[in-house]
Gaussian input, Z-matrix of N, CA and C with variables (Angstrom, degrees):
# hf/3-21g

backbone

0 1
 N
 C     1     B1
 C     2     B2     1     A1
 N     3     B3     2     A2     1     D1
 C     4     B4     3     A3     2     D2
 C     5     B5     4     A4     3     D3
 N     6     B6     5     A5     4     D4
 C     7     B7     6     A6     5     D5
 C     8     B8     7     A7     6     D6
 N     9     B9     8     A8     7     D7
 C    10    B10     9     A9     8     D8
 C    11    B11    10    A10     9     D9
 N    12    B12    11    A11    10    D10
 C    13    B13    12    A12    11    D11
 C    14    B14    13    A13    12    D12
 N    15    B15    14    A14    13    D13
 C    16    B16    15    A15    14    D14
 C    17    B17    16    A16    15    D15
 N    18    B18    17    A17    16    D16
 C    19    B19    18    A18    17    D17
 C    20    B20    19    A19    18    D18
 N    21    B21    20    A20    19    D19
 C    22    B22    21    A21    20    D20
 C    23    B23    22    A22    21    D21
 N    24    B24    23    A23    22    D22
 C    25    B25    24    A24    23    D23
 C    26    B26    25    A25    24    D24
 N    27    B27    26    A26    25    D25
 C    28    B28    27    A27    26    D26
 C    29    B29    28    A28    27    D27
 N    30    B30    29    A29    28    D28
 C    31    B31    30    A30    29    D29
 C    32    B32    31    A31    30    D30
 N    33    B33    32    A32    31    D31
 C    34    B34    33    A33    32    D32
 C    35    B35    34    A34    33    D33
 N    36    B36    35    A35    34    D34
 C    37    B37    36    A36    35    D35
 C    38    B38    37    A37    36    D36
 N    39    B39    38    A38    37    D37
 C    40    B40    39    A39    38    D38
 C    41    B41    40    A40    39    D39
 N    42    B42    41    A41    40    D40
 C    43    B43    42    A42    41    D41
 C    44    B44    43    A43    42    D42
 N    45    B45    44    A44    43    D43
 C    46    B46    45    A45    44    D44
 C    47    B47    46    A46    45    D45
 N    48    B48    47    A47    46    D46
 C    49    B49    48    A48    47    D47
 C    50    B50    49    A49    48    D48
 N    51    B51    50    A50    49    D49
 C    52    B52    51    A51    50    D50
 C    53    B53    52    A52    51    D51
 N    54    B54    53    A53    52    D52
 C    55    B55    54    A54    53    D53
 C    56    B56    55    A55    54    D54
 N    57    B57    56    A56    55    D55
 C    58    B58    57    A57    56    D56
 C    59    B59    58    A58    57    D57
 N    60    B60    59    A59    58    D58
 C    61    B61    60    A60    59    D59
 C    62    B62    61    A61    60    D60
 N    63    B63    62    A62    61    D61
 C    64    B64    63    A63    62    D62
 C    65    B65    64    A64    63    D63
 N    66    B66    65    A65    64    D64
 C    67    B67    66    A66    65    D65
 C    68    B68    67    A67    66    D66
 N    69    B69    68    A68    67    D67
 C    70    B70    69    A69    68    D68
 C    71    B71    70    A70    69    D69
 N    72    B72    71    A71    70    D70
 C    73    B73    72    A72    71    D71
 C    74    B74    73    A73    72    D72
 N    75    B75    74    A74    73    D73
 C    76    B76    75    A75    74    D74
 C    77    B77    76    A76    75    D75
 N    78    B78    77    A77    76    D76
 C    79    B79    78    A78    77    D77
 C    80    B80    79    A79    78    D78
 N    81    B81    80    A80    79    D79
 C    82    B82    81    A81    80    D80
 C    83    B83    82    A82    81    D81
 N    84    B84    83    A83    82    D82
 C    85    B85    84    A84    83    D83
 C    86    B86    85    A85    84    D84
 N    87    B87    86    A86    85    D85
 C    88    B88    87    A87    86    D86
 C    89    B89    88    A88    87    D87
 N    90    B90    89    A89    88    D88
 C    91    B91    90    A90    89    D89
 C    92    B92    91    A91    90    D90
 N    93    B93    92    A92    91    D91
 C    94    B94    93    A93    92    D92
 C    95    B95    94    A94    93    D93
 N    96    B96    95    A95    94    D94
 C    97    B97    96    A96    95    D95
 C    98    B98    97    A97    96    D96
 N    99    B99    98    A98    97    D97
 C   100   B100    99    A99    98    D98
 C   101   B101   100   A100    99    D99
 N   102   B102   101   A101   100   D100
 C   103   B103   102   A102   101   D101
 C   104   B104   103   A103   102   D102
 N   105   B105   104   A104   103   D103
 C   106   B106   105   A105   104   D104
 C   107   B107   106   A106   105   D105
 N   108   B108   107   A107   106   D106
 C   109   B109   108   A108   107   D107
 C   110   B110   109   A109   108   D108
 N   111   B111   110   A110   109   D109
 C   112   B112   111   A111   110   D110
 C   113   B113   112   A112   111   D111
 N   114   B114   113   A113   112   D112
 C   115   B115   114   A114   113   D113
 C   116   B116   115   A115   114   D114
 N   117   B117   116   A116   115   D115
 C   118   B118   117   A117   116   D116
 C   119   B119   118   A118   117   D117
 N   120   B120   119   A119   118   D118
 C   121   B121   120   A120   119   D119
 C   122   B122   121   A121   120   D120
 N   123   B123   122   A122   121   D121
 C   124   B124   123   A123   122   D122
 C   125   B125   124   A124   123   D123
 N   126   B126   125   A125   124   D124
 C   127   B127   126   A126   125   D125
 C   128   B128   127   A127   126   D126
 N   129   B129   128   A128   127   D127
 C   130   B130   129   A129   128   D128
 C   131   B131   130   A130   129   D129
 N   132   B132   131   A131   130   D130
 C   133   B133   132   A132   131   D131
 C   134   B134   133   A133   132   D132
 N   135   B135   134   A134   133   D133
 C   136   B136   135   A135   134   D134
 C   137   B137   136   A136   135   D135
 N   138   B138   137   A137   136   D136
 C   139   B139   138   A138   137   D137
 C   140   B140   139   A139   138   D138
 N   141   B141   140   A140   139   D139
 C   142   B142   141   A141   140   D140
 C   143   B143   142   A142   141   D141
 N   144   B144   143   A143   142   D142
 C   145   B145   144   A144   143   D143
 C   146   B146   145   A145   144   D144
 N   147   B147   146   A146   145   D145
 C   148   B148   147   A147   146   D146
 C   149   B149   148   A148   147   D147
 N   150   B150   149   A149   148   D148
 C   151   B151   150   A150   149   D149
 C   152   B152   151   A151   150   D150
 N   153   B153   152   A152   151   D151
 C   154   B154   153   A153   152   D152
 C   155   B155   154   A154   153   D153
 N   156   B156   155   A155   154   D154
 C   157   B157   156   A156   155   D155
 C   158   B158   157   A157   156   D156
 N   159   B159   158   A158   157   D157
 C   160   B160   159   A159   158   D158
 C   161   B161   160   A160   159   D159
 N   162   B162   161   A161   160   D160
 C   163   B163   162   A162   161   D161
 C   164   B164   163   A163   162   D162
 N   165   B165   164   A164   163   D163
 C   166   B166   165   A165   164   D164
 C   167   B167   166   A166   165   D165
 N   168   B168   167   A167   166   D166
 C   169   B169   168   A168   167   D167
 C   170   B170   169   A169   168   D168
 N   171   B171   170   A170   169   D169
 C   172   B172   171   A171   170   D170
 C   173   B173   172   A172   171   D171
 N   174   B174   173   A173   172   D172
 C   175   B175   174   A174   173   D173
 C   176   B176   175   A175   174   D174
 N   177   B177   176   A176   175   D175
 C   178   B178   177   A177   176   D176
 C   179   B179   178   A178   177   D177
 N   180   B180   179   A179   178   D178
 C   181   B181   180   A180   179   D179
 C   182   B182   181   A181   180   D180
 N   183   B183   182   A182   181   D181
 C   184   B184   183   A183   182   D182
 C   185   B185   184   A184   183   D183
 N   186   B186   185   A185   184   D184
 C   187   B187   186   A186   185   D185
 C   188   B188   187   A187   186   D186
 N   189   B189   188   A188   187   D187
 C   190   B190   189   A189   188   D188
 C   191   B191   190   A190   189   D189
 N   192   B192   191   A191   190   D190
 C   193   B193   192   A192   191   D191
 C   194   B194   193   A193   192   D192
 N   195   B195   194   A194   193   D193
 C   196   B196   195   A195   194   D194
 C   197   B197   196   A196   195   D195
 N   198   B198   197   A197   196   D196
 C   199   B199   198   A198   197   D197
 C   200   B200   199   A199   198   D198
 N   201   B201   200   A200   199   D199
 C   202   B202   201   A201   200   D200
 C   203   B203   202   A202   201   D201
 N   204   B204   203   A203   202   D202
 C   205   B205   204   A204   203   D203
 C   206   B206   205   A205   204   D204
 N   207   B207   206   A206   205   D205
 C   208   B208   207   A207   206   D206
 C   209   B209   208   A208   207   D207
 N   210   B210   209   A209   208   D208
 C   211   B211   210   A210   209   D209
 C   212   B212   211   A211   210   D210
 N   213   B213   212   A212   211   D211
 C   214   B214   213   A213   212   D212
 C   215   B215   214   A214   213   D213
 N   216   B216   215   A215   214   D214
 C   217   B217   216   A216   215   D215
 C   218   B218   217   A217   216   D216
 N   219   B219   218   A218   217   D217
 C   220   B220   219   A219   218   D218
 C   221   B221   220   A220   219   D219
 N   222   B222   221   A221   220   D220
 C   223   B223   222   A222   221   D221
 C   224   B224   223   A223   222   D222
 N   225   B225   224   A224   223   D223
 C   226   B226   225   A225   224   D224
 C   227   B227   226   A226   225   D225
 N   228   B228   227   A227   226   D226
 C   229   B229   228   A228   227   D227
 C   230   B230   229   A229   228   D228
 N   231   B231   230   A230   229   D229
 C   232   B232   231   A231   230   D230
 C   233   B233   232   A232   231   D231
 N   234   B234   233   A233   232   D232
 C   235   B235   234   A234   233   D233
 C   236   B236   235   A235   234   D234
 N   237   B237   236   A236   235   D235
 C   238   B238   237   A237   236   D236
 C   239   B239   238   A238   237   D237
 N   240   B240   239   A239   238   D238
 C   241   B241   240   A240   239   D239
 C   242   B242   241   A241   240   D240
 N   243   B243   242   A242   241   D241
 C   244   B244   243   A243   242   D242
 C   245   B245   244   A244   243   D243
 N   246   B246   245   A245   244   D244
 C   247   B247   246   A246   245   D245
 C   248   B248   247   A247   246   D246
 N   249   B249   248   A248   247   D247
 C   250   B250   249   A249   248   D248
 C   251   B251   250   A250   249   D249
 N   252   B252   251   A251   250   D250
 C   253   B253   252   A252   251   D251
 C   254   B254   253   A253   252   D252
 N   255   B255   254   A254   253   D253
 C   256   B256   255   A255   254   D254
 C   257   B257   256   A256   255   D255
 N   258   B258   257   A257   256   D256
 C   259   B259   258   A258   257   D257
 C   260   B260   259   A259   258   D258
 N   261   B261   260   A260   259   D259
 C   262   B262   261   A261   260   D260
 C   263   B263   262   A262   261   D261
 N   264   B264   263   A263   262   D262
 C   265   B265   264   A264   263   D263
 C   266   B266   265   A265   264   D264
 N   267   B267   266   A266   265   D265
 C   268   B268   267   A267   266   D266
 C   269   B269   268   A268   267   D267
 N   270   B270   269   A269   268   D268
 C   271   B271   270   A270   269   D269
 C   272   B272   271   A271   270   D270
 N   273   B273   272   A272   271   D271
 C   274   B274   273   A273   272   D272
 C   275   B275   274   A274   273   D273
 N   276   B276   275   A275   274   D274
 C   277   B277   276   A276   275   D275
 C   278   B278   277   A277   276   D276
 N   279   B279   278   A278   277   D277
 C   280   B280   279   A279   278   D278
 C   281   B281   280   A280   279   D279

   B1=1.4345
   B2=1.5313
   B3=1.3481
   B4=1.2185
   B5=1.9648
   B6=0.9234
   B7=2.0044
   B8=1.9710
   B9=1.4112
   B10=1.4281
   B11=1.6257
   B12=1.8091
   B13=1.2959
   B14=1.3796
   B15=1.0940
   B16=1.5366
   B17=1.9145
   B18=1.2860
   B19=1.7292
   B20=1.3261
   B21=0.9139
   B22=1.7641
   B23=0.9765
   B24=1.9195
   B25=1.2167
   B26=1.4952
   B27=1.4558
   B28=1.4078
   B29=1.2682
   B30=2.1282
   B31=1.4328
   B32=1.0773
   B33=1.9525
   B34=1.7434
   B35=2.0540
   B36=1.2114
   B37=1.7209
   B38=1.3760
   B39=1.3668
   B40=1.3124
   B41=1.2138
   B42=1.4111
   B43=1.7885
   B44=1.4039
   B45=1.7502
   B46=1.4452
   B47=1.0000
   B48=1.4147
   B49=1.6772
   B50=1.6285
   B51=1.7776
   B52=1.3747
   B53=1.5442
   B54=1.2284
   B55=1.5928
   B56=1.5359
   B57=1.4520
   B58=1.8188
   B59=1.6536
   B60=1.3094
   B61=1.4136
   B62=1.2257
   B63=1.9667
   B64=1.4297
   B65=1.6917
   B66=1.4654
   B67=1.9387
   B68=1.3293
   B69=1.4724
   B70=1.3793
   B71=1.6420
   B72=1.1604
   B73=1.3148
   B74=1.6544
   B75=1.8697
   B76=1.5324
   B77=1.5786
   B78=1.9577
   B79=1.5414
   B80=2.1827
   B81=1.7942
   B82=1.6088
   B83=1.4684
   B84=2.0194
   B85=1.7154
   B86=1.8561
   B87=1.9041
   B88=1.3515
   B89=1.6048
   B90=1.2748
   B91=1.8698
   B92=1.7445
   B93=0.9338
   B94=1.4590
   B95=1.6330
   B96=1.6707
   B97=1.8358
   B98=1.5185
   B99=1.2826
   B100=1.0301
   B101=1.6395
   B102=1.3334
   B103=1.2358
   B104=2.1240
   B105=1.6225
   B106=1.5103
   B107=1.3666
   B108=1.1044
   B109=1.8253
   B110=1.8345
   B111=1.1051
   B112=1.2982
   B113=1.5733
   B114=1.1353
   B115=1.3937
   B116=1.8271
   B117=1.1338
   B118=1.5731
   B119=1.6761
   B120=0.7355
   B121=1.6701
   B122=1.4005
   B123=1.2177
   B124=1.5684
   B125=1.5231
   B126=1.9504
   B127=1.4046
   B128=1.4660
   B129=2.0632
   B130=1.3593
   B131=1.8831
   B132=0.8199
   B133=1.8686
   B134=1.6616
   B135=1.7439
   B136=1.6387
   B137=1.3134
   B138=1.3706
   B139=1.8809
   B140=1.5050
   B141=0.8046
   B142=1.3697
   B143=1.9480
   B144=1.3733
   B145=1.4741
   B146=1.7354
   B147=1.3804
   B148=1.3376
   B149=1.6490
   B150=1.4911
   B151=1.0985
   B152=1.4649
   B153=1.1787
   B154=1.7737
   B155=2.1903
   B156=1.5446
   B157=1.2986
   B158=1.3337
   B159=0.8398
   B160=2.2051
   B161=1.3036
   B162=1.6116
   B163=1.6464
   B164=1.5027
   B165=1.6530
   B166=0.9416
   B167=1.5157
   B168=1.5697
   B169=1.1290
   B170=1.8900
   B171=1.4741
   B172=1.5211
   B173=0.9262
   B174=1.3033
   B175=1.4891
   B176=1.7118
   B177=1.4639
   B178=2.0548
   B179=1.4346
   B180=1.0386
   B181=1.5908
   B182=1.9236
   B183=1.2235
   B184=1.7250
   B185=1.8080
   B186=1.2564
   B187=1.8776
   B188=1.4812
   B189=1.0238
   B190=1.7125
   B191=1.5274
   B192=1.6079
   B193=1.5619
   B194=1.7618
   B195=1.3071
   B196=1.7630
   B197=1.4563
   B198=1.7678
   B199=1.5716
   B200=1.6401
   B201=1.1736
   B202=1.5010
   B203=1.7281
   B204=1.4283
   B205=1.6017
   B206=2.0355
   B207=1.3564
   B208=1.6599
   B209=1.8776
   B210=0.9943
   B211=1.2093
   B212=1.5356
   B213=1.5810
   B214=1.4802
   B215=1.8788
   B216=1.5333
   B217=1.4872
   B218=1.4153
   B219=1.4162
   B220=1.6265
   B221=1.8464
   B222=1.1361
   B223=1.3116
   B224=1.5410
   B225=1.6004
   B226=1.5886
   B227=1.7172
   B228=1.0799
   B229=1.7810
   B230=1.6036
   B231=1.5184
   B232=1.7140
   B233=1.2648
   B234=1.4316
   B235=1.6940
   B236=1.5053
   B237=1.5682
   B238=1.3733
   B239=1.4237
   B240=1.5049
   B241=2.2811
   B242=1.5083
   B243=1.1121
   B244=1.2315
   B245=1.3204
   B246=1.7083
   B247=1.2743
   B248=1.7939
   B249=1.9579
   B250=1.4833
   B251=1.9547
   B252=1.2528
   B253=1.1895
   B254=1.4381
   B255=1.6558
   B256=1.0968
   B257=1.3641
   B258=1.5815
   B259=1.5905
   B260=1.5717
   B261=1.1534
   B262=1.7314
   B263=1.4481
   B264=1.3073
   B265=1.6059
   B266=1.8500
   B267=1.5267
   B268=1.6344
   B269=1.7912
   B270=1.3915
   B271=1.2437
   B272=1.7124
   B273=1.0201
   B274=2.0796
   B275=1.1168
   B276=1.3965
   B277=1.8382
   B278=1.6475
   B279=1.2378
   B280=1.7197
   B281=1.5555
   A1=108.90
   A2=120.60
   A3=122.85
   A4=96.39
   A5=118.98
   A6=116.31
   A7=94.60
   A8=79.56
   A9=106.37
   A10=97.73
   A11=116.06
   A12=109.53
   A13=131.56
   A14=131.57
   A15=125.93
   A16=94.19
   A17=121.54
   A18=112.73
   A19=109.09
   A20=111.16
   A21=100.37
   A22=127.34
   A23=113.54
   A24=132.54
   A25=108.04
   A26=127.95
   A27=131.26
   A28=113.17
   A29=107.73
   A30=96.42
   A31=138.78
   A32=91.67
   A33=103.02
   A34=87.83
   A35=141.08
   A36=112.37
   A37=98.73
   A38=129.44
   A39=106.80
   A40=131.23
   A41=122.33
   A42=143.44
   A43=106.30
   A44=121.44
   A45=120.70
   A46=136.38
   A47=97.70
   A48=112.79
   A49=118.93
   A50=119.62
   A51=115.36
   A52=89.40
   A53=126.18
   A54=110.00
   A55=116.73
   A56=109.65
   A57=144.61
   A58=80.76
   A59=106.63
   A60=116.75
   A61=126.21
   A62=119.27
   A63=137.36
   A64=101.44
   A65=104.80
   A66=105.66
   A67=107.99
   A68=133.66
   A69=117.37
   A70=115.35
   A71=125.09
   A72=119.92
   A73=115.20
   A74=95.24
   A75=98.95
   A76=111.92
   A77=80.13
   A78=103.60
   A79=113.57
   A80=83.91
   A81=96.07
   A82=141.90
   A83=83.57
   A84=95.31
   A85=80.19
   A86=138.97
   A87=113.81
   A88=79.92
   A89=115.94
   A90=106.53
   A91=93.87
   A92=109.60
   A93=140.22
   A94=112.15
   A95=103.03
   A96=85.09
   A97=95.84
   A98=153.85
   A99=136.32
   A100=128.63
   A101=76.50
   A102=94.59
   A103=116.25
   A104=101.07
   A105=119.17
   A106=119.02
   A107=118.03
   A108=130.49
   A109=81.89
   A110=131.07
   A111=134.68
   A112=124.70
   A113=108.59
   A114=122.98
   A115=108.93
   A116=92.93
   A117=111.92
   A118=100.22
   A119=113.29
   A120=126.03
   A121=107.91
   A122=130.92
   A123=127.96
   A124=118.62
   A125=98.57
   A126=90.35
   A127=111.12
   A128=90.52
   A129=110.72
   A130=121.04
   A131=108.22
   A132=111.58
   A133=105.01
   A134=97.51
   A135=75.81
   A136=140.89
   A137=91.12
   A138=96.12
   A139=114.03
   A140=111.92
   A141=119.81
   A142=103.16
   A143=93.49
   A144=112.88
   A145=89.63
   A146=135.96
   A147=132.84
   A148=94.98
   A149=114.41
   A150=123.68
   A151=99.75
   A152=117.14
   A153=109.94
   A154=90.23
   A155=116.45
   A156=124.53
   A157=120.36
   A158=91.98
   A159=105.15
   A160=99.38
   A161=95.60
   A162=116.72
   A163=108.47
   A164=127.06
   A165=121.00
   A166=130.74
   A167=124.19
   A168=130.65
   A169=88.56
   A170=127.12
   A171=114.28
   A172=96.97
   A173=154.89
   A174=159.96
   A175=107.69
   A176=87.58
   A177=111.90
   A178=119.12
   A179=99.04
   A180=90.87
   A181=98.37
   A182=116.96
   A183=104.99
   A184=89.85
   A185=91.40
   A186=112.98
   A187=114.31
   A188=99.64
   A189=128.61
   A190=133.98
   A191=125.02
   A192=126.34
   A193=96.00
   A194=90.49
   A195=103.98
   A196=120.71
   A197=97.94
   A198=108.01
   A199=120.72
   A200=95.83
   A201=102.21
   A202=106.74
   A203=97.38
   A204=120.18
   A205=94.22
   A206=113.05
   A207=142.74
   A208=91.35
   A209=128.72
   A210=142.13
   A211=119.46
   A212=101.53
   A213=114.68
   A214=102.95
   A215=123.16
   A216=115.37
   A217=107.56
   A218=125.45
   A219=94.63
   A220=98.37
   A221=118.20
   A222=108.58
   A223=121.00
   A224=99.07
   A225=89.90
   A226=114.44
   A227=112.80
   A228=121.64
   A229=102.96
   A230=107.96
   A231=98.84
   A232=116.03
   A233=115.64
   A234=125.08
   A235=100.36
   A236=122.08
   A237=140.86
   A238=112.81
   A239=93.02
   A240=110.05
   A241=83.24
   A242=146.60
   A243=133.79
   A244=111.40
   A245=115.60
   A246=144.09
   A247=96.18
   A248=100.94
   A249=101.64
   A250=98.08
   A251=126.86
   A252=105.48
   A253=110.70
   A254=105.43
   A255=107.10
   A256=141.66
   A257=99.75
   A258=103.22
   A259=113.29
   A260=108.19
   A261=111.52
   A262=137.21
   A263=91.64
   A264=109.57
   A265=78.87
   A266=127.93
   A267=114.94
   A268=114.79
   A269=111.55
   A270=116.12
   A271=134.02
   A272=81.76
   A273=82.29
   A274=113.92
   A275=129.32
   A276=115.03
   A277=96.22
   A278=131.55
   A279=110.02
   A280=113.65
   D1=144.54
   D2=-149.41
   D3=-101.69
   D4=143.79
   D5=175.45
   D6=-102.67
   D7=-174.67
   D8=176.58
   D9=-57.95
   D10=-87.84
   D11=171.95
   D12=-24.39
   D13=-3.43
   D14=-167.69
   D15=-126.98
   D16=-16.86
   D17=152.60
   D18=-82.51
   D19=-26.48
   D20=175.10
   D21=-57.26
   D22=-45.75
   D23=174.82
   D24=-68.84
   D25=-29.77
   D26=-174.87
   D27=-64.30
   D28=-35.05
   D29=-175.71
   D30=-101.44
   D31=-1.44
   D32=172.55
   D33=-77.85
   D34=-61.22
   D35=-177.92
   D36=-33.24
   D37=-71.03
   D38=-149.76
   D39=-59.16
   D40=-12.91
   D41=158.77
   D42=-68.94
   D43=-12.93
   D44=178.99
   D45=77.04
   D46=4.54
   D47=154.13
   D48=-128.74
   D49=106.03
   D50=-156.51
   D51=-88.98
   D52=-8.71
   D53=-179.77
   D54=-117.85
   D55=50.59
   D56=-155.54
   D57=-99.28
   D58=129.15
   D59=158.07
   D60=-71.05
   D61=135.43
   D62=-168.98
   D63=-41.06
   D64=-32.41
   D65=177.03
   D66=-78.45
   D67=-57.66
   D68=172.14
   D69=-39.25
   D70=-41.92
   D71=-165.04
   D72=-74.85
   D73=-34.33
   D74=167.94
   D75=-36.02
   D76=-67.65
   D77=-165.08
   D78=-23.52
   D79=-59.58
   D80=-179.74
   D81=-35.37
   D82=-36.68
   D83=-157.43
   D84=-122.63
   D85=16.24
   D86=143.51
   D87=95.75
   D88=15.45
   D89=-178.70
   D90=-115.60
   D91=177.55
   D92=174.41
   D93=-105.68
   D94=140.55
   D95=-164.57
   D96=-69.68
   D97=-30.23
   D98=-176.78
   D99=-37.55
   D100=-44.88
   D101=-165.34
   D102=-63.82
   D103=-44.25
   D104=147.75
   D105=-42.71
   D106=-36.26
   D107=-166.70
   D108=-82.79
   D109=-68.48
   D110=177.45
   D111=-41.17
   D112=-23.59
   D113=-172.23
   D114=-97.36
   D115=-20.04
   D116=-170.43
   D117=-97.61
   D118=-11.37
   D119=-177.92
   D120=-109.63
   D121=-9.91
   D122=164.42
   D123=114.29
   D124=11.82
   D125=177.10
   D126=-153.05
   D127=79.74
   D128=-168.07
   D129=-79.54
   D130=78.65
   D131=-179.30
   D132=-7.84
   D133=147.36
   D134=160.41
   D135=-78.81
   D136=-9.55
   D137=164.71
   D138=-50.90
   D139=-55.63
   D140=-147.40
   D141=-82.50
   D142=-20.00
   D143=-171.70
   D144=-92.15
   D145=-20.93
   D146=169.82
   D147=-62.19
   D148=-75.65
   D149=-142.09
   D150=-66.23
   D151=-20.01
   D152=-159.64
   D153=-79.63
   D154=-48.68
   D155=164.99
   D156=-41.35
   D157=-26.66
   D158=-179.50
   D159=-57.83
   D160=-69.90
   D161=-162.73
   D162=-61.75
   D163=-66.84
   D164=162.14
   D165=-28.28
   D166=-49.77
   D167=-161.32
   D168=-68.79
   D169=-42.49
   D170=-167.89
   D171=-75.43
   D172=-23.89
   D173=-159.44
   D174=-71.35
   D175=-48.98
   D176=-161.64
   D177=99.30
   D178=10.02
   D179=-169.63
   D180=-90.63
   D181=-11.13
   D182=165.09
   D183=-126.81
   D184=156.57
   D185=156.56
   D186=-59.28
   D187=-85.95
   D188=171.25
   D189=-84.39
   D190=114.88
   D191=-169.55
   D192=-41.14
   D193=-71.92
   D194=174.58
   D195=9.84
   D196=-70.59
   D197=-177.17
   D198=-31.84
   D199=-41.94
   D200=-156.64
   D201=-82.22
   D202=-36.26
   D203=-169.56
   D204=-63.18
   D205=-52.43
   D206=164.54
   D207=-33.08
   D208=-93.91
   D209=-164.13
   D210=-53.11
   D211=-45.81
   D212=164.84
   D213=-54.20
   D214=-62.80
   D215=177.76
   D216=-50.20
   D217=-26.77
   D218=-163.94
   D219=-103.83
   D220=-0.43
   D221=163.55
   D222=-70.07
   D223=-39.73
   D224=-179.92
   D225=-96.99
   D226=1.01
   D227=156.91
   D228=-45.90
   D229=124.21
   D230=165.54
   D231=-80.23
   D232=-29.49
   D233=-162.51
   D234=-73.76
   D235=104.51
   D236=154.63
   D237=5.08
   D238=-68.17
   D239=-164.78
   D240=-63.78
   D241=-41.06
   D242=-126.12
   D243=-107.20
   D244=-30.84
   D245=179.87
   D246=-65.03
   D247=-59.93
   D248=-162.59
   D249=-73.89
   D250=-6.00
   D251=-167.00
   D252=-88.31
   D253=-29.72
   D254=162.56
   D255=-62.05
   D256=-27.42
   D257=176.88
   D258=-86.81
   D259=-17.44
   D260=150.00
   D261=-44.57
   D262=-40.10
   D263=-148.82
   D264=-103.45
   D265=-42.35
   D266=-178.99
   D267=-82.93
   D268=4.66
   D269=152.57
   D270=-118.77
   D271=-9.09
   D272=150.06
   D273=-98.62
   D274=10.11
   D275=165.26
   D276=-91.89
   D277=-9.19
   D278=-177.17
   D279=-92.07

């Protein structure tokens, strides 16, 4: 099952550079590197959880924006059931 950190990493490859700095990527997707550094740590906004699904989704590397937006909520959910139900429920839709 895929986390926050591991779309991040999906969408600097899919821009074609997987070892692209958290600021270039801001730069790309209109974020601040903090804010990437934050997202990569498990507590990706839904902005940022839109835009990263955007990119990916034209790329191919997700089906659905959703997924990511899905995974981003249950990372930063504290409640256990709620975290795993979600990450259930955003990997049986692919």
């Amino acid at each position: 099952m895929k986390n926050c950190a591991q779309y991040v990493a999906a969408a600097k490859a899919a821009l074609g550079d997987p070892r692209m700095s958290d600021r270039a990527l801001g730069e790309h997707l209109d974020y601040a590197q903090q804010t990437i550094s934050q997202a990569k740590a498990g507590k990706m906004s839904d902005g940022v959880a839109l835009a990263l699904g955007a990119l990916l989704k034209k790329h191919g590397f997700v089906d659905h924006v959703g997924e990511v937006i899905v995974v981003a909520h249950g990372e930063r959910d504290a409640d256990q059931r709620v975290r795993k139900s979600l990450m259930e429920y955003a990997w049986r839709k692919r």
